[in-house]
PAMAR-608286 format. One line per field, with one value per residue (C-alpha): x, y, z; residue number from 1. Coordinates in steps of 0.1 Angstrom, whole numbers, plus 5000, padded with zeros to 4 digits. Example, Ala and Ser with C-alpha at 12.3 -4.5 7.8 and 13.67 -1.06 7.14 Angstrom:
2
X: c(5123 5137)
Y: c(4955 4989)
Z: c(5078 5071)
kolza: c(1 2)
***
This chain:
778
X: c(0810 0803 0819 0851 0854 0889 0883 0918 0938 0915 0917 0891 0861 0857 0828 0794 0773 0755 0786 0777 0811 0815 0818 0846 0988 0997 1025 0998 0968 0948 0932 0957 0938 0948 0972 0950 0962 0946 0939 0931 0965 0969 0993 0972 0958 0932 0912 0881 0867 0837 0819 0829 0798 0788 0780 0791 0821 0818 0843 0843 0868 0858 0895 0908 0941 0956 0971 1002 1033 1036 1022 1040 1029 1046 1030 1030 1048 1081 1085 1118 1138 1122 1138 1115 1088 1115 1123 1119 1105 1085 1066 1060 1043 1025 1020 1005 1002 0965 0954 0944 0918 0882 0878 0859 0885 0911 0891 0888 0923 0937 0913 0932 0964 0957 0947 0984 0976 1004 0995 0996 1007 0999 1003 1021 0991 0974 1000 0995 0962 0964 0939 0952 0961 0993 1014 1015 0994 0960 0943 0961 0950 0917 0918 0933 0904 0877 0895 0896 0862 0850 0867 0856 0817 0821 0840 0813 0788 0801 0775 0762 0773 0786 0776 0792 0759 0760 0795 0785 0759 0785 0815 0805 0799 0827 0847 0830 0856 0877 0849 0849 0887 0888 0858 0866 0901 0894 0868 0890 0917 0892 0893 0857 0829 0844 0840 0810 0781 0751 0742 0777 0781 0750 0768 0795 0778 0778 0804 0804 0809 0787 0820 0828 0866 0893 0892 0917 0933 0941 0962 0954 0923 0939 0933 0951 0933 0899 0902 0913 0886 0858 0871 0880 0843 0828 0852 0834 0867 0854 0877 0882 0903 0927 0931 0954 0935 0902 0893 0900 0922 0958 0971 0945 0930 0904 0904 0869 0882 0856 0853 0838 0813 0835 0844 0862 0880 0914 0936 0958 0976 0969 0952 0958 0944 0979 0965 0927 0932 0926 0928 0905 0900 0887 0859 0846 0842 0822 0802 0796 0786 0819 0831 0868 0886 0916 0946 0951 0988 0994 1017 1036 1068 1077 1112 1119 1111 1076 1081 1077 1100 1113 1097 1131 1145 1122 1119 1157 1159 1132 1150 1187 1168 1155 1187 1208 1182 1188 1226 1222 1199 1224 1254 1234 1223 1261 1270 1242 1257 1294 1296 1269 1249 1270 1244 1253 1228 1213 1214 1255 1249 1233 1250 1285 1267 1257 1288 1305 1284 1281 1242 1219 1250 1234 1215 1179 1187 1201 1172 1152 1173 1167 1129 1128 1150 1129 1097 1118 1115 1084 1071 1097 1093 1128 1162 1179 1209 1192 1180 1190 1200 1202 1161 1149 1123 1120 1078 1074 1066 1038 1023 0985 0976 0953 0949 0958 0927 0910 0881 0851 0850 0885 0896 0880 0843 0864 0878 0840 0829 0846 0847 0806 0799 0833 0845 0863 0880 0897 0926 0935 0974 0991 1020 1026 1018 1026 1022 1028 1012 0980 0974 0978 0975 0977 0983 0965 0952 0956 0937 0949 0928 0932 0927 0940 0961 0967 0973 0996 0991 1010 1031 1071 1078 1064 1082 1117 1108 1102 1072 1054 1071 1067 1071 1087 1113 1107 1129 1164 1150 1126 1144 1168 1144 1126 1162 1169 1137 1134 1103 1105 1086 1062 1045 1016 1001 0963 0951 0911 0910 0877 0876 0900 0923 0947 0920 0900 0924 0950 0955 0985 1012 1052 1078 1120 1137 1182 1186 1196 1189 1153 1142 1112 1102 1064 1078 1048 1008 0979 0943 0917 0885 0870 0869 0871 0841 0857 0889 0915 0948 0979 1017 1037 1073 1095 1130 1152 1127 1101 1124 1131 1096 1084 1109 1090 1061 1033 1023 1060 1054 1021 1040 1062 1038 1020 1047 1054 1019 1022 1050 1039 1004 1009 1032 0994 0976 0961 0957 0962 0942 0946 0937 0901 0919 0952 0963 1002 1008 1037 1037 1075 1062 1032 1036 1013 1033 1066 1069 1048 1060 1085 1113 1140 1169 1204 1215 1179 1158 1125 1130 1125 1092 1084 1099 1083 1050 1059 1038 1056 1052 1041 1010 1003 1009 1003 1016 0999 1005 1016 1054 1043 1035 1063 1044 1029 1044 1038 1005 0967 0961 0989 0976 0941 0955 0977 0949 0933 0964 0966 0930 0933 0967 0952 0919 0947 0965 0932 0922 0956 0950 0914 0927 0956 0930 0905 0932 0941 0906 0903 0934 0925 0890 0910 0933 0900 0881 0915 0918 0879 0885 0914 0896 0865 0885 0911 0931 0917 0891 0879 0854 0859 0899 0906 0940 0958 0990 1023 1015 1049 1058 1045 1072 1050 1073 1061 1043 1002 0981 0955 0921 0898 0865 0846 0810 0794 0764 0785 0808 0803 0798 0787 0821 0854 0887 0922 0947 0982 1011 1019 1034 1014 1020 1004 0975 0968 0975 0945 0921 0926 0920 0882 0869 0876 0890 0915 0928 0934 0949 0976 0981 0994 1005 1022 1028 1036 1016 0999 0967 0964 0941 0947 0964 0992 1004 1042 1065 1068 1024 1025 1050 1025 0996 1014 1024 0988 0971 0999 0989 0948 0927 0917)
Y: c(7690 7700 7738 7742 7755 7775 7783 7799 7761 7737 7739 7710 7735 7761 7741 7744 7710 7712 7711 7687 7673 7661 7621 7608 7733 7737 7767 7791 7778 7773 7745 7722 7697 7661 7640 7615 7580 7555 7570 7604 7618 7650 7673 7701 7707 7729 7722 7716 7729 7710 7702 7666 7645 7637 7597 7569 7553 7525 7496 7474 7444 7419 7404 7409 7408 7376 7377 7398 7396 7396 7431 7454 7485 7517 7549 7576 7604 7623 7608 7585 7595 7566 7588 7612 7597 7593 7630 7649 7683 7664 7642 7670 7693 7655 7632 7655 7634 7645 7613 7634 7653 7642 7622 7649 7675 7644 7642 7683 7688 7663 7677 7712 7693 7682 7714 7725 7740 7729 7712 7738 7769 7793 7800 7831 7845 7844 7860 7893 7889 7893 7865 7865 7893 7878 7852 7820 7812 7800 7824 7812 7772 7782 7798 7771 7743 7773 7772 7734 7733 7762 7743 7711 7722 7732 7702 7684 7695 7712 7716 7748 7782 7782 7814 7833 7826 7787 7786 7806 7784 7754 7773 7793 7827 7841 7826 7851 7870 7842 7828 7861 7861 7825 7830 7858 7840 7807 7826 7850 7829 7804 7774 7776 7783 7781 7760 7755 7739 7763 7777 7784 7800 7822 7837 7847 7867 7894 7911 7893 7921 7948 7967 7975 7975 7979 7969 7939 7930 7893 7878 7844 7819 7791 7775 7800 7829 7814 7805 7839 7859 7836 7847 7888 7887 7874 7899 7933 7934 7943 7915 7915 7882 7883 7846 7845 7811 7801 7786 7788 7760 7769 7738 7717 7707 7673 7671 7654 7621 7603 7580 7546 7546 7555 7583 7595 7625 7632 7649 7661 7682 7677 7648 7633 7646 7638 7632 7636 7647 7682 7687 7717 7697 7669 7690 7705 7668 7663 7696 7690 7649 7633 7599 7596 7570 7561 7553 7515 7510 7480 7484 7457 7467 7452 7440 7458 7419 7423 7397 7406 7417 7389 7395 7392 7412 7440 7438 7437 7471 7488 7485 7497 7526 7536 7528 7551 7581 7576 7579 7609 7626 7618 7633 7667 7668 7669 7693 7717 7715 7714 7740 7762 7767 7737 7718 7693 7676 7650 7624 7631 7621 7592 7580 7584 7564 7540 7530 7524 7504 7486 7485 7478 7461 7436 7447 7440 7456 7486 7489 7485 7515 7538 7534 7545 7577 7579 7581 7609 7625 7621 7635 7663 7669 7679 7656 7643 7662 7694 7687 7701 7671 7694 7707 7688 7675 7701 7702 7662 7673 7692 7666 7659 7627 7604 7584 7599 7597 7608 7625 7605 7630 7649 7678 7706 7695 7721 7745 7752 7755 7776 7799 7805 7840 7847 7884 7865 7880 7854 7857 7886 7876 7905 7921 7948 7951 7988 7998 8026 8044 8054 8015 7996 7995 7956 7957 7929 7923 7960 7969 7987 7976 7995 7986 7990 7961 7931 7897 7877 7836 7833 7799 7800 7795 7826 7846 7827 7834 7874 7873 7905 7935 7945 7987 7993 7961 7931 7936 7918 7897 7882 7882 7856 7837 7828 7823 7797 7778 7749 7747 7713 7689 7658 7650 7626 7602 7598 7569 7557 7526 7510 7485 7477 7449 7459 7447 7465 7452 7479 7513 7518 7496 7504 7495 7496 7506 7495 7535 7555 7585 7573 7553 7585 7574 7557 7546 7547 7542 7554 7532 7562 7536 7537 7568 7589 7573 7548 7527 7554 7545 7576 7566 7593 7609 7621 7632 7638 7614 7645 7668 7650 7640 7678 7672 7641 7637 7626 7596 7586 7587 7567 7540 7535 7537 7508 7491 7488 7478 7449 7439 7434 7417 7400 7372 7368 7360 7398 7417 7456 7472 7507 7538 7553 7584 7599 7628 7639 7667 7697 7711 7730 7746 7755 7795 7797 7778 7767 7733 7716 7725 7739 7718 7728 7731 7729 7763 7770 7764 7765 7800 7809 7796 7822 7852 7839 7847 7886 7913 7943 7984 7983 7961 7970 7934 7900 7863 7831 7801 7766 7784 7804 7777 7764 7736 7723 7730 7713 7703 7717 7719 7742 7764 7765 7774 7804 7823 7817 7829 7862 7870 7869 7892 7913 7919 7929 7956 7970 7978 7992 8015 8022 8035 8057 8072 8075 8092 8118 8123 8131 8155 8168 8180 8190 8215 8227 8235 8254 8277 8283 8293 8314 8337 8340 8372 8381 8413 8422 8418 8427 8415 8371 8380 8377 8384 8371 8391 8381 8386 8387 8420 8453 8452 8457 8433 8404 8374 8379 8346 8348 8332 8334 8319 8307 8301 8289 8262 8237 8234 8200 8223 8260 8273 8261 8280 8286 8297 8321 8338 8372 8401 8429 8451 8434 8425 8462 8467 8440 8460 8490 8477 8474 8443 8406 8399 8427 8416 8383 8392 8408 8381 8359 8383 8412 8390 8354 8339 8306 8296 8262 8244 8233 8201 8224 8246 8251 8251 8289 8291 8260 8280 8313 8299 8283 8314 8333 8301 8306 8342 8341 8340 8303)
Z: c(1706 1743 1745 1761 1799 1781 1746 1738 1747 1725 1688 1682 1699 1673 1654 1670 1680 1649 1627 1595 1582 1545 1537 1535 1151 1129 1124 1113 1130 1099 1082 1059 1039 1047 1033 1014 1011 1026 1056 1057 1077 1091 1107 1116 1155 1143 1117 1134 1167 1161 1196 1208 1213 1244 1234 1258 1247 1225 1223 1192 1197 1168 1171 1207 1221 1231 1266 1266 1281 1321 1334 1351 1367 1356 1370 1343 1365 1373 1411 1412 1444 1465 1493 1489 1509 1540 1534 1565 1551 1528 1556 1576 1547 1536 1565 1595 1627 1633 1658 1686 1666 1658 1625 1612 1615 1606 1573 1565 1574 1548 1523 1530 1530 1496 1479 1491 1522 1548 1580 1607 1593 1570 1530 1520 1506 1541 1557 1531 1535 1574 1577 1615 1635 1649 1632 1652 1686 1687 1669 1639 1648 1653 1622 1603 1618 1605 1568 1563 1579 1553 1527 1531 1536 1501 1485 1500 1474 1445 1429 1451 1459 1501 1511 1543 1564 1554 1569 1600 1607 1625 1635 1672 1673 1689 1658 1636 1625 1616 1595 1577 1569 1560 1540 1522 1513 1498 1478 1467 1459 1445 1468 1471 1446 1416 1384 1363 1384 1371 1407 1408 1367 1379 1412 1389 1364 1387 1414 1449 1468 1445 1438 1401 1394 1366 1329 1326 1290 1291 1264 1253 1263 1275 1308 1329 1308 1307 1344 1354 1332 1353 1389 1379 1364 1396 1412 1396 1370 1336 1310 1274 1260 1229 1216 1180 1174 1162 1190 1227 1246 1237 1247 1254 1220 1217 1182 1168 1147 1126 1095 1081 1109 1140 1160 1187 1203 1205 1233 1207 1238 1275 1282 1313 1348 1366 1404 1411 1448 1449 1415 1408 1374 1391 1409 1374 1358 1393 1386 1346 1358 1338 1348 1355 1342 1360 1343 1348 1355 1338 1313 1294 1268 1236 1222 1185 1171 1184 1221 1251 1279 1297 1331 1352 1332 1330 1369 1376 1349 1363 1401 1387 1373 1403 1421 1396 1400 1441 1437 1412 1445 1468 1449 1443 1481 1485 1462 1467 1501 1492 1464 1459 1422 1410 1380 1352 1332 1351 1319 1324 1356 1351 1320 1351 1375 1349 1335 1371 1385 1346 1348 1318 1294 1279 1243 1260 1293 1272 1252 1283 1304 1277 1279 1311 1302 1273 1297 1319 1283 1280 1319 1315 1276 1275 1267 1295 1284 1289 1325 1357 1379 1411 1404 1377 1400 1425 1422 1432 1469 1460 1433 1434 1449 1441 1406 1373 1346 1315 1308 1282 1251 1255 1278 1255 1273 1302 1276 1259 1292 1306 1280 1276 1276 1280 1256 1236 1201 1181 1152 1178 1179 1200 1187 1218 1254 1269 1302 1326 1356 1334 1323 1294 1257 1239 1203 1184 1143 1140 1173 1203 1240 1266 1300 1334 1338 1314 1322 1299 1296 1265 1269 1279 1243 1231 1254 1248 1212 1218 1196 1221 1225 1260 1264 1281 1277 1311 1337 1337 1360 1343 1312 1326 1343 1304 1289 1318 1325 1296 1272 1258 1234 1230 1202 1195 1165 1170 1151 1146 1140 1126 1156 1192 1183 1210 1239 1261 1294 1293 1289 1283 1264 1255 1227 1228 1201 1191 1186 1216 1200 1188 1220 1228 1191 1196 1229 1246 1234 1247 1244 1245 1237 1272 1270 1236 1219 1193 1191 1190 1200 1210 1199 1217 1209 1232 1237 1208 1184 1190 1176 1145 1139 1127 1105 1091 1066 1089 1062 1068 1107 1108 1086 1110 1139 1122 1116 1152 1156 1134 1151 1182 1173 1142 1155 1177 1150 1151 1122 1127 1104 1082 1104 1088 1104 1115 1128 1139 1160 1154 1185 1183 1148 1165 1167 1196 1215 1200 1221 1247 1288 1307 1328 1353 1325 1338 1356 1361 1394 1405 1417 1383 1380 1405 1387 1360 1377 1391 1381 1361 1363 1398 1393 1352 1335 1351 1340 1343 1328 1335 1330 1364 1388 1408 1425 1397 1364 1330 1341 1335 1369 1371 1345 1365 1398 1381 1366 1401 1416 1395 1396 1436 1429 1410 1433 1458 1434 1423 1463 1472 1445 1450 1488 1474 1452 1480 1503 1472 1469 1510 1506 1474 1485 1519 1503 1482 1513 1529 1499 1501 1537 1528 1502 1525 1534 1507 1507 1475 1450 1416 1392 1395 1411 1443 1460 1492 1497 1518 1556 1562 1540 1529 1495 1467 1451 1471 1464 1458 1453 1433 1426 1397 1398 1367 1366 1335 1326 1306 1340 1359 1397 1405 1395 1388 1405 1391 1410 1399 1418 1408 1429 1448 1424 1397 1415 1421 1386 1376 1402 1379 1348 1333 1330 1335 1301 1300 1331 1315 1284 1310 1330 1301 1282 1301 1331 1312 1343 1336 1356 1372 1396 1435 1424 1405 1429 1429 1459 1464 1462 1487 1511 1508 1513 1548 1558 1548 1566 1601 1602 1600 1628 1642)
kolza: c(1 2 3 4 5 6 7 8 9 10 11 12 13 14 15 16 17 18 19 20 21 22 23 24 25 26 27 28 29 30 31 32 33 34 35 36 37 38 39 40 41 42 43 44 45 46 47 48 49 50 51 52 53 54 55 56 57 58 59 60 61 62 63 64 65 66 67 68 69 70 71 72 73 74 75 76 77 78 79 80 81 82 83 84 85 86 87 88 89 90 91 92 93 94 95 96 97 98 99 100 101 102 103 104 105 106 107 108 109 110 111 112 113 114 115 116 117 118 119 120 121 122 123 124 125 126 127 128 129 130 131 132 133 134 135 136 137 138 139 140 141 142 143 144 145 146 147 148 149 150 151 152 153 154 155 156 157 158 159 160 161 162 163 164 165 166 167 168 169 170 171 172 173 174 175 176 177 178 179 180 181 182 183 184 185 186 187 188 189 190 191 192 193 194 195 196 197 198 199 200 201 202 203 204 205 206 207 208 209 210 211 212 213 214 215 216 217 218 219 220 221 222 223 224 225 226 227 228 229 230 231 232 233 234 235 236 237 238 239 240 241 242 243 244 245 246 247 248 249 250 251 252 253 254 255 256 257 258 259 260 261 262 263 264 265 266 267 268 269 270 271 272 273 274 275 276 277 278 279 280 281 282 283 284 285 286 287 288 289 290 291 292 293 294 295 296 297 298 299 300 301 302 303 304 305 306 307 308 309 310 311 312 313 314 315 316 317 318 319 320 321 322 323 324 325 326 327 328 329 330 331 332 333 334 335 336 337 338 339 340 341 342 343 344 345 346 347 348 349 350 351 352 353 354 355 356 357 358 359 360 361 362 363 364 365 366 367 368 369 370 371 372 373 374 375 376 377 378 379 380 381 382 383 384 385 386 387 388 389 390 391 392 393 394 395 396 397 398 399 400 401 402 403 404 405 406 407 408 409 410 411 412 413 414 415 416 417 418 419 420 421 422 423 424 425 426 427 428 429 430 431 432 433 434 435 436 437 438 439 440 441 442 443 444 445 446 447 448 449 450 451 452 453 454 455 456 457 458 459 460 461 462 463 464 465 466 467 468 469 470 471 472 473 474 475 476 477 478 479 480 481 482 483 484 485 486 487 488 489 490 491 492 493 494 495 496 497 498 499 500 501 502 503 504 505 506 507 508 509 510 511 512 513 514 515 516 517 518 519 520 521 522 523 524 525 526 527 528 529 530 531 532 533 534 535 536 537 538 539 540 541 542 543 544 545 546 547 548 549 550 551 552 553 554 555 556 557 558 559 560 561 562 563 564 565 566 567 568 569 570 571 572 573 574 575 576 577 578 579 580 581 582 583 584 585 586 587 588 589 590 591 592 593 594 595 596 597 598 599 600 601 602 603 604 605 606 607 608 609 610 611 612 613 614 615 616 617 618 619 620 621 622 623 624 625 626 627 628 629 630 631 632 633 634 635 636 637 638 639 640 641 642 643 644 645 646 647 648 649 650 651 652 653 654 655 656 657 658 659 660 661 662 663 664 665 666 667 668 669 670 671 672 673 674 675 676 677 678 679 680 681 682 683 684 685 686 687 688 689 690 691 692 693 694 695 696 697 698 699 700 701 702 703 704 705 706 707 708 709 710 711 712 713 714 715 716 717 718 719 720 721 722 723 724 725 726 727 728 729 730 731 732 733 734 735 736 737 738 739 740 741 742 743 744 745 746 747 748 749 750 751 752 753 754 755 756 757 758 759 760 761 762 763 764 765 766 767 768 769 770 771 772 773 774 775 776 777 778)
***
């Protein structure tokens, strides 16, 4: 780029020439033997945290599928109001109209764009950090082309640690200082240079800046914990995590299935990278060398009797849906406008809307209907009769782009990761968290930590249940914010299978139920043989079906799963084998958890996500969590960017504090040095006393200030000084008596005067010593 005649009126000239752009559970946690039939089935979620192997996946199809029933594509996600991609607000924040720059800075400022940086403005967390000195103008464009150019230099390659001099080498000098506040922001807020690429894990062993800070407490090692104990390392904090499990994860478990020859892992809880644009995720599989695989969206649905959909049908369903879910958006824009904090459940709403316009009243379009609710279910884990129809889906704008995909060998491959060399103590479950303006204290297994400030991941679950004491109690607040936000369910049936007779084409495949109140039952299946290492095959449960299944014995549920299997295939001629292993997930007895994710509920809003995620006791104890993250809730990636978010919080608390203290170190050794200037000349002295009397009288009844000095070899300086007020009369009295420790004994005892240092100076010594100071010679 030639540079600019005027460089205050062209954003596209802050990169240099030689600018180099990037290419486009089990209730107690503890082992339960299986039920043994034939399979082995189990409920448990924990009874091995066996490393997954790292094989190739292996697909063994000795009978394969015959060709299905037409395909339809149904994207596994909460987006429905087709109005949302017309939205005004929302095409501004998503669509910028960036023709007139250069295709490089086209191409870095939709890489910022789809990390959740907004077009051509600035983040709240820029604005505190006074990444600009003016909000607005064009420093703040030039700053925002230096960001996205920072930012995309380093999701260009991974796989290295961007250091400030790299980014300095193609942005022009007289940019410098903006390179240094964009710089120092993405790293602290971990936009750049995080995950686990090994020139990256090395950096973070050790302080970026050289400067050791607080002790941190964090409660629990799932993502957000794990993720946030990484960046306060790497920050100087000293960390110490408290994890009631075995094994780190919380929520994501890959569970090692194996038997008669096969084997494969299991996401027994998240599982599926829901948009790969941006998603910090998605740059550790690229760091660690994992495939993706995306998510094909073919998915074809089954009748009760085993046939397939009729394909007019399914279509002509699948379009009222949508149509109902537009109506339901218009009639809350109206009365969000209308009536203020007005919510119904939004499946009231669309059960109204239903019924008048007399969609789905056939017994196959019914049945059809209610497995799209029962996918809303599923994406929200929460009944529709519980959800908020005015905010339900009020974190679509922000959603990641891009495909949604697994990872080959399961999710924990992150998990272990990131927790190497991590101070971890497990079977710590903490009972307690107290805090106060000296720091913390977390009670856990009979322990107390102590620490500066805490940081608390625990799920929304845990908190709704009240299983931590928090001393003192979480402010109101907050309190309302856990009893409003909904923590829902979905549970999962993993099945191994000894070989794929489902085919390899598809990855996912659906099944209607008669039963309204069972259509989340098995609704849905998973194929995991691309990528979990064998022919393993997830049957999920949503809705009200995932309630009642904790209540079922899982050999009851994997009959019926199978069942349904042999439904669908054996009219084909296919035979569905006997799982060689089973497992069934309890996920809402769990009590690390108690359920899966949050959801807007009705008369909550995403506000509340927010409170969720305020710090307590003036910057003591921190939340993170999936709970915490208002723009992307219920999601992994939304756990990952909250323990970024409070490690970046927390770097700021710990600096404000480290400048109060600096500034009452500066006035404490300031008023030291005025009272050594004072006595340099006192009115009287005597053995280690010295006395400064009144200027302002000659009554022997007035105020005398007095020093004594202390010298000794155990102290830390020279001497140490204590300081008393007394009258004049007393402190002649002292002169005349022999000896330091007599005069002593009468201060305390015949005088009942207590000794203190500088810091403890009352009001009435603070007013002398002005007076003494006003009336000594400058």
């Amino acid at each position: 780029m030639e540079p600019p005649q005027d460089t205050s009126e062209n954003p596209n000239d802050v990169l240099s020439d030689d600018d180099s752009s990037p290419e486009n559970t089990n209730p107690d946690d503890q082992e339960i033997p299986s039920t043994t039939l034939d399979p082995p089935i189990s409920d448990t979620q924990d009874e091995s945290s066996d490393p997954v192997p790292d094989e190739q996946p292996q697909n063994t199809n000795s009978n394969p599928a015959e060709p299905g029933p037409p395909a339809r594509k149904r994207r596994r996600r909460k987006r429905f109001f087709t109005e949302l991609i017309a939205n005004p607000s929302f095409s501004k924040n998503r669509r910028p109209r960036i023709s007139g720059l250069a295709r490089e800075m086209d191409t870095e400022a939709l890489i910022a764009i789809s990390v959740g940086f907004p077009v051509d403005s600035l983040t709240e967390e820029e604005i505190e950090a006074n990444v600009v000195s003016r909000i607005g103008g064009q420093e703040q464009a030039n700053y925002i082309v230096v960001r996205n150019h920072i930012l995309a230099r380093w999701r260009s390659n991974v796989s290295v640690w961007l250091t400030l001099e790299h980014a300095l080498e193609s942005i022009r000098a007289e940019h410098k200082n903006l390179v240094n506040a964009a710089y120092n922001f993405l790293l602290e807020h971990g936009y750049i240079n995080f995950g686990l690429a090994p020139a990256v894990k090395e950096a973070k062993l050790k302080s970026f800046d050289g400067v050791e800070r607080a002790n941190v407490v964090i409660v629990r090692a799932g993502l957000s914990g794990l993720v946030a104990a990484r960046q306060l390392v790497s920050m100087g904090f000293k960390v110490v995590i408290l994890e009631g499990r075995t094994r780190p994860g919380g929520r994501v478990k890959t569970r090692k299935m194996k038997g008669d020859g096969v084997v494969a892992a299991a996401d027994l809880g998240g599982s599926v990278l829901t948009g790969i644009n941006g998603n910090p995720l998605g740059v550790l599989a690229r760091q660690m060398g994992l495939p993706l695989h995306k998510v094909r969206d073919i998915c074809p649905l089954y009748l009760p009797d085993g046939k397939a959909v009729d394909a007019d049908v399914d279509s002509r369903i699948e379009v009222s849906f949508n149509k109902l879910l537009d109506r339901v958006c218009k009639l809350r824009h109206s009365m969000i406008e209308e009536v203020k904090s007005v919510d119904v459940p939004l499946g009231t709403a669309l059960e109204a809307f239903r019924s008048v316009y007399k969609v789905a009243e056939d017994s196959q379009e019914s049945m059809l209907l209610n497995w799209h609710l029962a996918n809303l279910e599923y994406a929200n884990a929460s009944l529709m009769a519980n959800l908020s129809m005015a905010y339900w889906d009020q974190d679509d704008p922000y959603e990641m782009g891009g495909d949604h995909c697994f990872i080959p060998g399961g999710n924990e491959r992150f998990v272990r990761a990131l927790a190497e060399d991590l101070p971890i103590f497990y079977g710590r479950t903490v009972q307690s968290i107290r805090y106060g303006i000296d720091g913390v204290r977390v009670y856990a297994g009979g322990q107390e930590f102590c620490g500066d400030m805490a940081l608390c991941t625990v799920p929304l679950g845990v908190l709704k249940k009240g299983s931590i004491e928090f001393v003192p109690e979480l402010p109101q607040r907050k309190k309302d914010a856990i009893q409003r936000l909904g923590f829902g369910l979905l549970n999962k049936v993993a099945m191994l299978f000894p070989y794929n007779f489902w085919g390899g084409e598809i990855d996912t495949f659906g099944h209607l139920t008669e039963d309204p109140s069972m259509r989340g039952e098995f609704f849905l299946f998973y194929s995991y043989s691309s990528v979990s290492g064998g022919p393993l095959l997830v049957a999920l449960v949503a809705g009200d079906a995932a309630i009642k299944f904790e209540l079922m014995s899982p050999v009851e549920s994997v009959k019926r799963v199978l069942n349904i299997l042999r439904g669908i295939f054996h009219p084909k001629g296919i035979v569905v084998p006997d799982p060689v292993q089973a497992v069934c997930t309890r996920w809402g007895k769990d009590r690390f958890t108690y359920g899966s994710y949050s959801h807007v509920a009705v008369g909550s809003s995403g506000d509340d996500y927010d409170i969720l995620a305020e710090s307590v006791g003036d910057g003591r104890v921190f939340f993170a969590g999936e709970a915490t993250n208002k723009q992307y809730p219920a999601t992994m990636h939304g756990a990952f960017l909250s323990g970024m978010r409070e490690a970046a919080n927390m770097l700021r608390v710990a600096r404000r504090r480290s400048l109060i203290l600096s500034d009452k170190v500066n006035n404490d050794l300031e008023k030291c040095d005025t009272l050594n200037k004072l006595f340099e000349n006192p009115d009287l002295t005597f053995g280690s006393f010295s006395a400064l009397f009144d200027p302002h009288s000659n009554d022997v009844g007035s105020h005398a200030f007095i020093r004594v000095k202390f010298h000794g070899d155990k102290l830390n300086s020279s001497h140490l000084c204590l300081y008393g007020l007394i009258t004049k009369k007393q402190a002649i009295q002292l002169s005349e008596m022999n000896g330091d420790g007599n005069r002593m004994n009468s201060l305390h005892r015949d005088f009942g005067v207590k000794l203190v240092g500088g810091k403890g100076l009352s009001n009435v010594a603070e007013l002398l010593i002005s007076r003494i100071k006003a009336a000594k010679p400058t």
